[in-house]
Each structure stands twice: as C-alpha cells, then as structure tokens.
VOPAGU-2260 file (C-alpha; in pm, 1 decimal, decimal comma):
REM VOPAGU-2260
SITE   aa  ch    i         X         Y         Z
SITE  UNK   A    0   -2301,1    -234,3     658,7
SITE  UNK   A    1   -1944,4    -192,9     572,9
SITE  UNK   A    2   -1687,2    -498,9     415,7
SITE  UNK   A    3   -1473,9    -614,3     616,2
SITE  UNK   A    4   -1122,1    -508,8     494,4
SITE  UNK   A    5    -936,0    -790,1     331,2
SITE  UNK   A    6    -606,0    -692,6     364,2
SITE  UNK   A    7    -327,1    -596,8     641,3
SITE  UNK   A    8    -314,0    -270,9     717,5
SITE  UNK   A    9      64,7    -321,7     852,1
SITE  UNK   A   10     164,8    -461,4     530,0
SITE  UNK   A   11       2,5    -203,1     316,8
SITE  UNK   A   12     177,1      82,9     525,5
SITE  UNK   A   13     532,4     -96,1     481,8
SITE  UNK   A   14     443,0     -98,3     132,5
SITE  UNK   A   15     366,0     268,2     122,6
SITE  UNK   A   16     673,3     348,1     317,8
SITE  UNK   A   17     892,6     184,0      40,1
SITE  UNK   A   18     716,5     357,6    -220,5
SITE  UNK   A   19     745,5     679,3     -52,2
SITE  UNK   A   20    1086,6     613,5      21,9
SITE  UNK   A   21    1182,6     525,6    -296,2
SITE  UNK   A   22    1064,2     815,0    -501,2
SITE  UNK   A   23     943,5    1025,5    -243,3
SITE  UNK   A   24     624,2    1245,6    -180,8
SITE  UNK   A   25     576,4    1426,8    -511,7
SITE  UNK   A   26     698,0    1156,9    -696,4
SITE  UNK   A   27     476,9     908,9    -564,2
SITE  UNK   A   28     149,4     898,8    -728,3
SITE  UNK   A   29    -180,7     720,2    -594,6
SITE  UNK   A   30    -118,8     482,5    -910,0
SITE  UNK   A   31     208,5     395,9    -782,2
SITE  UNK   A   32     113,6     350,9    -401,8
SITE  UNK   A   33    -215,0     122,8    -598,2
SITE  UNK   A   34      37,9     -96,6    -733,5
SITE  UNK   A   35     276,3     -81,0    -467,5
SITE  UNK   A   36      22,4    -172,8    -213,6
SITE  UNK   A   37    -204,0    -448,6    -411,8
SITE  UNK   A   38    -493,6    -219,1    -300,5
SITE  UNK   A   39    -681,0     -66,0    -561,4
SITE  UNK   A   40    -761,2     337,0    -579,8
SITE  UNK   A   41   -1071,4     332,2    -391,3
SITE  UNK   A   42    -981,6      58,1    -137,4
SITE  UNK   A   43    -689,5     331,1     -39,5
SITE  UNK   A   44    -913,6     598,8     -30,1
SITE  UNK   A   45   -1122,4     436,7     195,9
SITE  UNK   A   46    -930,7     294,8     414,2
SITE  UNK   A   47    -644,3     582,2     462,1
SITE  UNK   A   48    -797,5     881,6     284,9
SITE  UNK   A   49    -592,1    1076,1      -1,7
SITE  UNK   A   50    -230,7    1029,8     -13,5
SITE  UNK   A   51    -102,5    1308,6     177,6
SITE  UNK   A   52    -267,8    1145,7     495,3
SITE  UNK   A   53    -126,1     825,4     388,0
SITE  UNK   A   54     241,9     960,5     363,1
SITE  UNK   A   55     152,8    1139,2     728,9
SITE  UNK   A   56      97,2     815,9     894,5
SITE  UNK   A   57     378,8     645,4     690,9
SITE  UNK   A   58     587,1     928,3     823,3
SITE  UNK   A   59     405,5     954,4    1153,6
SITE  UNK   A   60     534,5     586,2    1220,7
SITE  UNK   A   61     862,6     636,7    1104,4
SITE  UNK   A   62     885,7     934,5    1344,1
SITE  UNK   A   63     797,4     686,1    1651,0
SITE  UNK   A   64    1024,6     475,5    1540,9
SITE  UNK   A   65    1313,3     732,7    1565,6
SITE  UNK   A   66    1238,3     863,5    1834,5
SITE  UNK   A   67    1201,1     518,7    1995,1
SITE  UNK   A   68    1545,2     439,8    1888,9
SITE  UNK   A   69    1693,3     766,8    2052,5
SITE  UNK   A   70    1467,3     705,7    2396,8
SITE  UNK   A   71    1638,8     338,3    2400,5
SITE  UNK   A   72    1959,7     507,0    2433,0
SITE  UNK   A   73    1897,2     606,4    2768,7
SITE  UNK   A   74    1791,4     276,3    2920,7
SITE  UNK   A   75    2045,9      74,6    3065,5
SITE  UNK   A   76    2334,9     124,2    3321,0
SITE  UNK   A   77    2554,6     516,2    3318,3
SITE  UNK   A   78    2882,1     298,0    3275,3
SITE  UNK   A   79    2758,1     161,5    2930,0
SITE  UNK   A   80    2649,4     496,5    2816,3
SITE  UNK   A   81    2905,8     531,9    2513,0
SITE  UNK   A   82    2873,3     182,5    2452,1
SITE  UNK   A   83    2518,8     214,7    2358,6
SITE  UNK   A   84    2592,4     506,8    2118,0
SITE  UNK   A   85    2841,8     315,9    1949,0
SITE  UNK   A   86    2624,7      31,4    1907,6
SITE  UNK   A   87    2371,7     298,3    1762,6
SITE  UNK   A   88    2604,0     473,2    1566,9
SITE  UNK   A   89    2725,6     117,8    1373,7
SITE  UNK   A   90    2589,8     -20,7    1120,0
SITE  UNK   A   91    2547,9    -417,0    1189,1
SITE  UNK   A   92    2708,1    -601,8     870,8
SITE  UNK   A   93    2401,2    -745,3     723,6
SITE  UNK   A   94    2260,0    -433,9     652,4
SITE  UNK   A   95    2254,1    -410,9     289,6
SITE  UNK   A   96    1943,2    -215,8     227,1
SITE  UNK   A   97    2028,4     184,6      90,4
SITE  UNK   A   98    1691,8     349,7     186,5
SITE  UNK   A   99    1812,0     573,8     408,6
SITE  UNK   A  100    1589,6     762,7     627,1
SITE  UNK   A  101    1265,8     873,2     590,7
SITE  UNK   A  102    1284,7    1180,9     822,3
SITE  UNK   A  103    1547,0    1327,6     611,1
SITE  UNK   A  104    1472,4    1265,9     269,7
SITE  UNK   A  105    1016,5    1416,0     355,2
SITE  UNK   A  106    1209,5    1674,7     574,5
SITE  UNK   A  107    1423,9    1821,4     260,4
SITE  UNK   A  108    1132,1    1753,5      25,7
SITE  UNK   A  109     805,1    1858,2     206,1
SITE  UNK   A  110     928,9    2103,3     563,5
SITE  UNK   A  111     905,2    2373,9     326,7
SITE  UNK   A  112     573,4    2342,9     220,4
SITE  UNK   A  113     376,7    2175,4     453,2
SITE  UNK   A  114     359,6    2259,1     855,3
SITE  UNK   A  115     265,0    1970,3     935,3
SITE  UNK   A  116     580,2    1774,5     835,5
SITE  UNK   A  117     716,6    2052,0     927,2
SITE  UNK   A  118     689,2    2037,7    1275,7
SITE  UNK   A  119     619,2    1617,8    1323,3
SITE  UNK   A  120    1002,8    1664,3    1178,0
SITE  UNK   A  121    1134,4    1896,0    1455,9
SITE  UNK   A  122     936,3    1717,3    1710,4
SITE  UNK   A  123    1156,0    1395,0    1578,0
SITE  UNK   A  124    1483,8    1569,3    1590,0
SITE  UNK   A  125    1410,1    1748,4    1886,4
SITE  UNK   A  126    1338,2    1376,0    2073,3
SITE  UNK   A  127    1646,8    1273,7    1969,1
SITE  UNK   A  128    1850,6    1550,2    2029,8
SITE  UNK   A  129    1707,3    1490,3    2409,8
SITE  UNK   A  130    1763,9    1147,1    2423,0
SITE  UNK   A  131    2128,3    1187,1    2305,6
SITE  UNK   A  132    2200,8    1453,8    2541,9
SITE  UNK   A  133    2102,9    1240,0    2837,6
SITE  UNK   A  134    2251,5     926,3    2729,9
SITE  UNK   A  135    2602,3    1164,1    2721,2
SITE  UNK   A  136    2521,9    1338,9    3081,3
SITE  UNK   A  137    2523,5     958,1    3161,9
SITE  UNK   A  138    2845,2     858,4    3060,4
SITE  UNK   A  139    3000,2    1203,5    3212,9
SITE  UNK   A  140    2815,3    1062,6    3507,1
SITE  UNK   A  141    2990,6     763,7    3505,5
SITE  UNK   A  142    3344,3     957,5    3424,8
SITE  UNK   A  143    3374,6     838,2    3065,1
SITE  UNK   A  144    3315,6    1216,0    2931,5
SITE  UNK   A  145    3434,7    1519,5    3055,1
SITE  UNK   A  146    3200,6    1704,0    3305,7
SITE  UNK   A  147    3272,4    2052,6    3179,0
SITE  UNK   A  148    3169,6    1963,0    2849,0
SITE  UNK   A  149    2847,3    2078,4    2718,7
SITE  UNK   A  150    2602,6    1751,9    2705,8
SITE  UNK   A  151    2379,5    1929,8    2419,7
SITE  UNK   A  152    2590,6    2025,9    2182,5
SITE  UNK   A  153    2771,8    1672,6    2221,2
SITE  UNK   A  154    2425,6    1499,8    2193,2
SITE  UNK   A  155    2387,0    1696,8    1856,6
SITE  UNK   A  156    2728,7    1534,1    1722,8
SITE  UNK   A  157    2589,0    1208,3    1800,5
SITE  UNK   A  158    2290,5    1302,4    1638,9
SITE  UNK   A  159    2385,7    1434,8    1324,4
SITE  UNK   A  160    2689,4    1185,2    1271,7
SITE  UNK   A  161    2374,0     875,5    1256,9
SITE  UNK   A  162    2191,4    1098,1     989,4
SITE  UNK   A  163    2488,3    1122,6     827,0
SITE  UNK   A  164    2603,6     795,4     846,8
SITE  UNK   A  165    2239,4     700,0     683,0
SITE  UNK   A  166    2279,6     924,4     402,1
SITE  UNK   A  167    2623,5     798,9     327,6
SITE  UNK   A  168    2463,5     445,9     336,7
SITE  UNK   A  169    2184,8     531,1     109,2
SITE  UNK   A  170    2486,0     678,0    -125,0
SITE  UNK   A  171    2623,9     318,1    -100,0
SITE  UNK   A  172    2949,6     412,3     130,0
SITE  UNK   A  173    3059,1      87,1     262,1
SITE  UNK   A  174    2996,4     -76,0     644,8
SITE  UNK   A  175    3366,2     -38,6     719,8
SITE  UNK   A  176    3398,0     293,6     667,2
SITE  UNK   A  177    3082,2     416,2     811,5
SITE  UNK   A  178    3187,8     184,5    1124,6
SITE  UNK   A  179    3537,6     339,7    1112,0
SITE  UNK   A  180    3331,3     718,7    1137,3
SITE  UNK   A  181    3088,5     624,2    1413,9
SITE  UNK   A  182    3396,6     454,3    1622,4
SITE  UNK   A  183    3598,6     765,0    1560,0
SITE  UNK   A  184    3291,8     977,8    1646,8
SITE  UNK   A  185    3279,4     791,8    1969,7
SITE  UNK   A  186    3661,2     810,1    2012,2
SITE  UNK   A  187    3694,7    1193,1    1986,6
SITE  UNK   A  188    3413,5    1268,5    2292,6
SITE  UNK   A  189    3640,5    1471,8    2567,4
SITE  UNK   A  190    3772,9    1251,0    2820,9
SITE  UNK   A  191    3790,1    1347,1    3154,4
SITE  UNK   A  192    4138,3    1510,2    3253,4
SITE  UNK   A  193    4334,8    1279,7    3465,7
C-alpha cells in the first residue's frame, strides 16, 4: 500500500514554477527543484516523474492561465471592450515582482528542441491571439474602433504589446512607463471616421 503524500501538491508546483522561472529549464537541476520544493529526489520522482514532465505541467498550468486571462477579455458588455484591454494591458502598482512570463522565456529556451513545448506554446498564443481579436470586433461593434480595420492583426498588437510589456517588467522598466505604453497602445487603435 502506498504513503499517503505529505505535502501540497499546489505548493510544490508554485515552487517549481519559481525555480523554473528563475533559471529556467536547462538551468534547473532536480537538486535545485529538491531544494526549491522541500521534497526530496525520490519523493519528486514519484509523485511528478523526471523533471521534464514536471516543467510540462508547471508550464501546462501557466498556459491555462494565459489563456484564461485572454478568454476573460471577452466577457463583459461590447461598450467596455477597450476598457478591458487597457485594464489588461496595465500593470496594477503593487506589482513589484520581475518574473516575467513563463511562456516566453520556455518558448525561447525549449520550442526549438522539444515539440511538445513547442506546440502547448502556439496553442497559448494562438488562444490569445483569438481572444484579443474578438474582444476588438467587440469594441468595433460598439463603434469605439473602426469597422474597416482588420480585427486580427489589431488583436496581435494587443497581444504582443502585454508580452512586451512583461519582458520590459522583468528588465525592471518602471509601472509608469509601461502604463504610459499600454494607454498609448490603447490610444492609437483606429477610431471610427466621424
């Protein structure tokens, strides 16, 4: 019969996430995610296998976040469309941490080399490209963005200005000016012509 586990397997995987984040895949050894974790070598093994399927379900969960983030974007009324974005786009001024994002920082180490983050990391970006380009057709819907213009490539602006707004906060750029960016992100979207 097996032990029960003794430890929180929520806790564990925000540990593993930090450690991951912090010096990511290849630098991260099973020592470091031992010590990071409280878990000894075996007890990680056991419970989450070897530490590529570890980091998967780290990254895995930090994928459904995202994309969670991007699909609450939609919900809510058309006329507070582009308020939504720039709520998502700013960064609220207690947030001091400079991890940056997780998708980013596996997708430039790992996409190369392994499919599988290969592809859970399009999936991701492809979610929130989606999500973005119906949360814009919604505020042309609602006459706040110009009809004509092409909801896709928009939703990719929107997109790529929050993944570059996280790298510039894991770079230490300061709230103000990343809030200054994501208003004038928000502030350059075509208008409707009067």
């Amino acid at each position: 019969m097996a032990r029960p586990r003794k430890f929180d397997e929520k806790d564990v995987l925000v540990a593993a996430h930090r450690r991951f984040d912090e010096t990511g895949f290849h630098g991260t050894s099973v020592g470091d995610l031992s010590r990071a974790t409280g878990l000894s070598k075996g007890s990680l093994y056991g419970a989450f296998g070897d530490k590529e399927t570890l980091f998967q379900r780290v990254f895995d969960d930090y994928c459904t976040t995202a994309e969670q983030s991007g699909a609450a974007l939609v919900v809510g009324p058309e006329d507070l469309a582009l308020e939504r974005v720039r709520t998502w786009l700013r960064a609220s001024e207690d947030d001091t941490e400079r991890r940056g994002c997780l998708l980013a920082k596996a997708t430039a180490e790992l996409a190369w080399e392994n499919d599988a983050v290969a592809a859970r990391s399009l999936a991701t970006f492809e979610s929130l490209l989606d999500s973005c380009r119906r949360v814009i057709e919604q505020a042309q819907s609602a006459g706040h963005i110009d009809p004509a213009a092409d909801a896709g490539v928009l939703g990719g602006l929107i997109v790529t200005t929050h993944r570059g707004l996280e790298a510039l906060a894991e770079a230490g750029v300061g709230i103000e000016t990343r809030n200054r960016i994501a208003q004038a992100t928000v502030d350059t979207l075509p208008r409707p012509v009067a």
